[in-house]
C-alpha positions in Angstrom: 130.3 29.7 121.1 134.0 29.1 120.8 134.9 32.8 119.5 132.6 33.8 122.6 134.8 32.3 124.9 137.8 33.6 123.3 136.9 37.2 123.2 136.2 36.9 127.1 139.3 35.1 127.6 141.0 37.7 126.1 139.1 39.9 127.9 136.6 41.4 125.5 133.7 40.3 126.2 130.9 40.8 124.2 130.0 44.1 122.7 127.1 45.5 122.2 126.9 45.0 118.5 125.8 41.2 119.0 123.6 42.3 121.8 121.8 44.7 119.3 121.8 41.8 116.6 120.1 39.7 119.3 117.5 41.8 120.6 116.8 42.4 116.8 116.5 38.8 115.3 114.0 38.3 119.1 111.9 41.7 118.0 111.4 40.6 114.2 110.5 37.4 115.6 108.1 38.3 117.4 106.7 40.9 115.0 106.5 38.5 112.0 105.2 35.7 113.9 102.5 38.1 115.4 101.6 38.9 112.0 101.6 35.5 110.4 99.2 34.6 113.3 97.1 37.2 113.1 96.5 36.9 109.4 96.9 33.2 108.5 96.6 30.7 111.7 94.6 32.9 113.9 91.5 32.9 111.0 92.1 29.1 110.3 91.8 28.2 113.9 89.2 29.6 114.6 87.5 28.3 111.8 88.7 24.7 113.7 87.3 26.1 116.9 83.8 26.6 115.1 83.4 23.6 113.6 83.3 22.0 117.2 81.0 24.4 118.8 77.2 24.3 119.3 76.4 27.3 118.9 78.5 29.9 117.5 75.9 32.7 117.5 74.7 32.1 121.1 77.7 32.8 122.2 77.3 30.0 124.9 78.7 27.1 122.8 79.8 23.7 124.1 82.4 21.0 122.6 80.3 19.2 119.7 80.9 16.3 117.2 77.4 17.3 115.8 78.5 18.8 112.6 80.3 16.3 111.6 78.0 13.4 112.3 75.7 15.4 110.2 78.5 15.9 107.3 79.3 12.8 106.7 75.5 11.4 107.3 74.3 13.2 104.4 75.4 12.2 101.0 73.5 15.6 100.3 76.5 17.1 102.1 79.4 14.9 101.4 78.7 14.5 97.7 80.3 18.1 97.2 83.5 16.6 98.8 83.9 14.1 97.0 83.2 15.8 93.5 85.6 18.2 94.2 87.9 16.1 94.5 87.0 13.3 91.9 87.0 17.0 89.2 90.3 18.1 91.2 92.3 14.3 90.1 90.6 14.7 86.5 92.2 18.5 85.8 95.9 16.8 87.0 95.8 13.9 84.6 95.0 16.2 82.0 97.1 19.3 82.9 100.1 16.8 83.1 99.4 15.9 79.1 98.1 19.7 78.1 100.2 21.9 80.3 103.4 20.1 79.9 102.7 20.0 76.0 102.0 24.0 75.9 105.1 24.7 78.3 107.7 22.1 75.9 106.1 24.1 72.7 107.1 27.1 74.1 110.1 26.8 75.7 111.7 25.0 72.7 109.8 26.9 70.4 108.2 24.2 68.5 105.0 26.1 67.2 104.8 29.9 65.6 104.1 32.2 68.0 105.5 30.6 71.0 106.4 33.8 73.1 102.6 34.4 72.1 100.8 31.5 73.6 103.5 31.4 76.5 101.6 34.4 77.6 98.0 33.7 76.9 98.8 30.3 78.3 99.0 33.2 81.8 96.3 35.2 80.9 93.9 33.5 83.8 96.1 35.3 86.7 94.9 38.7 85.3 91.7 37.8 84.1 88.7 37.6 87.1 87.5 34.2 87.2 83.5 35.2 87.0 84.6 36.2 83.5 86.1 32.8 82.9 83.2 31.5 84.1 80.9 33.3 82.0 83.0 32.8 78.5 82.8 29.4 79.2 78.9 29.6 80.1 78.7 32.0 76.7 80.8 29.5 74.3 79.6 26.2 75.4 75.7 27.1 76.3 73.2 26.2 73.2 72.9 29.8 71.5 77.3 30.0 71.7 79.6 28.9 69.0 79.8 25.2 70.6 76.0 25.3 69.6 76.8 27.1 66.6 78.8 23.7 65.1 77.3 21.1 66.7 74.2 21.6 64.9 76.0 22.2 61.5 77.8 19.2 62.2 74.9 17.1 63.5 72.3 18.7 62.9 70.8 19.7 66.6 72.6 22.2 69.3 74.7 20.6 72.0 75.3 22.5 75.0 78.1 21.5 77.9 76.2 24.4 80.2 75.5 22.7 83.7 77.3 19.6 82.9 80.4 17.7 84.8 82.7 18.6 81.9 82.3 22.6 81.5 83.2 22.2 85.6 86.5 20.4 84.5 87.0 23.5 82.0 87.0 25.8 84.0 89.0 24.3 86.6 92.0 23.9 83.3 91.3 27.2 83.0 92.1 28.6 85.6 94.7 26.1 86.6 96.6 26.2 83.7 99.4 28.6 84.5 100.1 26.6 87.4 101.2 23.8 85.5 102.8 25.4 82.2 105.0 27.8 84.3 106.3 25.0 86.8 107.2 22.4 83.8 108.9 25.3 82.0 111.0 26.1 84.9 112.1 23.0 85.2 112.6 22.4 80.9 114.3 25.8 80.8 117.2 23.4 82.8 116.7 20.2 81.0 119.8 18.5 79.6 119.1 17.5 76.4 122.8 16.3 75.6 122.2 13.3 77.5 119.1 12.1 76.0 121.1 12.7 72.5 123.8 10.9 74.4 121.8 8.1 75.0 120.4 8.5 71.4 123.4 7.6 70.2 124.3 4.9 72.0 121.3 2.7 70.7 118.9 3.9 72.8 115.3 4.0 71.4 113.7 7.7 71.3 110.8 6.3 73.9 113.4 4.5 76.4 115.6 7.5 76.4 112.7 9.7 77.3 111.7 7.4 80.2 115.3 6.7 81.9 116.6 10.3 81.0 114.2 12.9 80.6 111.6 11.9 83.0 113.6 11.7 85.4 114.3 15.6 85.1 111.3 16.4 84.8 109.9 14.7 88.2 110.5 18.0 90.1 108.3 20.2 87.8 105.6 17.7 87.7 105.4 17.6 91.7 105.0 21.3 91.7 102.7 21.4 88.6 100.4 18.6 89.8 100.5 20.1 93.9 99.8 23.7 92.6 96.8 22.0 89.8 95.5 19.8 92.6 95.4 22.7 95.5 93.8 25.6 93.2 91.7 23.2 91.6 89.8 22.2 95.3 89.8 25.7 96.0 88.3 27.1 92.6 85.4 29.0 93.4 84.9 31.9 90.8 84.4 30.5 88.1 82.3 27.6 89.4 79.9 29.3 90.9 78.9 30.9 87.3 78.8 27.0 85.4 77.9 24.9 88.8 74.3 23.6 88.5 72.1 22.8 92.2 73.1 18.6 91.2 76.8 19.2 90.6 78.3 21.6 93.6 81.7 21.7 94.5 82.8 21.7 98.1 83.6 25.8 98.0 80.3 26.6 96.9 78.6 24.0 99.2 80.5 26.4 102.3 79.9 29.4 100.5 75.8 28.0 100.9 76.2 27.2 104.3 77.6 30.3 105.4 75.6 32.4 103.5 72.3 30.2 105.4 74.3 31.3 108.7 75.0 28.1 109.3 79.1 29.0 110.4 79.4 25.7 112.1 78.7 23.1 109.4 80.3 25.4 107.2 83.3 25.4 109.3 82.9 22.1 109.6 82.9 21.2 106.0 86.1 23.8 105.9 88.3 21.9 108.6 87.6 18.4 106.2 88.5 20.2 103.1 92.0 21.5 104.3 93.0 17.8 106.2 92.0 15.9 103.2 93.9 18.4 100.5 97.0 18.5 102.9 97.1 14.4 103.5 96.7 14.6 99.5 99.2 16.9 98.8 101.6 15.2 100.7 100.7 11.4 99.3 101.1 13.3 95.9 104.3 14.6 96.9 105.8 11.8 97.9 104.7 9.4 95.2 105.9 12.1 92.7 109.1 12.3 94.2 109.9 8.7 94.9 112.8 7.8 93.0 112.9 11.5 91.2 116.7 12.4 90.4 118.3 15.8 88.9 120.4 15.5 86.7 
């Protein structure tokens, strides 16, 4: 603002260079956030607007709480929900043991073939997740390999096929690049002089870990366990191959809805999943980040 009123003191003024920039930056503005809406917000609120209408397919809908009475009325309904979510806070705890255990081994190379299972550890993003649901289906059904050695080993078949724990599976699956490529971001940057440091001045391997590493590795854990928890509510492709009629998950309870025409229940039962993953992303994010320092 200053150099503004210097040029016109000196009787510049302003040329048309910063006008051009100006009506630029306003034109991409508009254009971007045009786009954005049309693509992101303009789908998701409309998908709020449904879940408080009558009647979508009348086309003479009024204002409605009815959906939601009937959501949260039904444990038929809200059972989904909460299995999602009670599978979704199962895959973090053990992504934050098994994904930050594959992405240390790798980065620092503690196994053969590190480079190897650093990419296999990836393989999900390429691979469709009907395919992970059916390998997992295939392995762990009765007439798989899971099958195969339970009954050498004790004498009968067992099968994990419609069960809570092949759900879990294929929710690690799928949600393990998430968590190995954030912690190795972040151990790619770890300072391990300091924890030798502290090594060396007494420190015991197990307190040194706690007041020197951790603490580095709070940042990559957020983003792991955010990234796990999001894509874990979300998972759909693969659970709809293992998911049995007793154990749905809130994506394939909407998928039923909608596919029943049903758009309002469905939107319904969308507008609760996104609240309560955003409140519990952010509760995550802040108890994950309390205290967190980088070194």
């Amino acid at each position: 603002m200053e150099d503004d009123r210097d040029l016109r003191r000196e009787g510049i003024g302003l040329r048309w260079p910063f006008r051009r920039t100006t009506f630029e930056k306003t034109l991409w503005t508009v254009i971007v956030w045009f786009v954005f809406g049309l693509f992101v917000l303009g789908p998701l609120a409309t998908v709020f607007a449904f879940s408080f209408t009558s009647s979508v397919l009348s086309g003479t809908g009024t204002f409605t709480l009815r959906w939601y009475g009937q959501l949260f009325s039904q444990p038929g309904l809200y059972g989904p929900l909460i299995r999602s979510f009670e599978i979704a806070v199962i895959v973090v705890v053990f992504q934050l043991m098994f994904g930050t255990l594959i992405a240390y081994s790798t980065v620092r190379a503690k196994v053969f073939g590190a480079k190897t299972l650093d990419t296999l550890s990836n393989i999900t993003i390429a691979v469709p997740s009907v395919v992970v649901g059916l390998s997992l289906l295939s392995f762990y059904g009765p007439f798989g390999p899971f099958g195969a050695i339970t009954q050498f080993l004790f004498g009968n078949p067992l099968s994990l096929t419609w069960t809570l724990w092949i759900l879990v599976f294929a929710h690690m699956i799928e949600t393990f690049p998430y968590m190995v490529r954030s912690m190795a971001a972040v151990l790619v940057k770890l300072d391990t002089h300091l924890e030798s440091a502290a090594r060396s001045l007494g420190a015991s391997r197990l307190h040194a870990f706690l007041t020197i590493t951790l603490p580095q590795l709070k940042p990559g854990l957020v983003a792991g366990s955010v990234l796990v928890l999001s894509r874990s509510i979300a998972e759909f492709g693969a659970t709809i191959i293992v998911v049995s009629a007793v154990l749905k998950t809130a994506p394939i309870a909407i998928f039923t809805q909608a596919e029943a025409g049903s758009l309002e229940l469905a939107s319904a039962y969308s507008v609760v999943l996104m609240v309560v993953s955003f409140v519990a992303y952010l509760l995550m994010s802040r108890w994950l980040l309390r205290g967190a320092t980088i070194a």
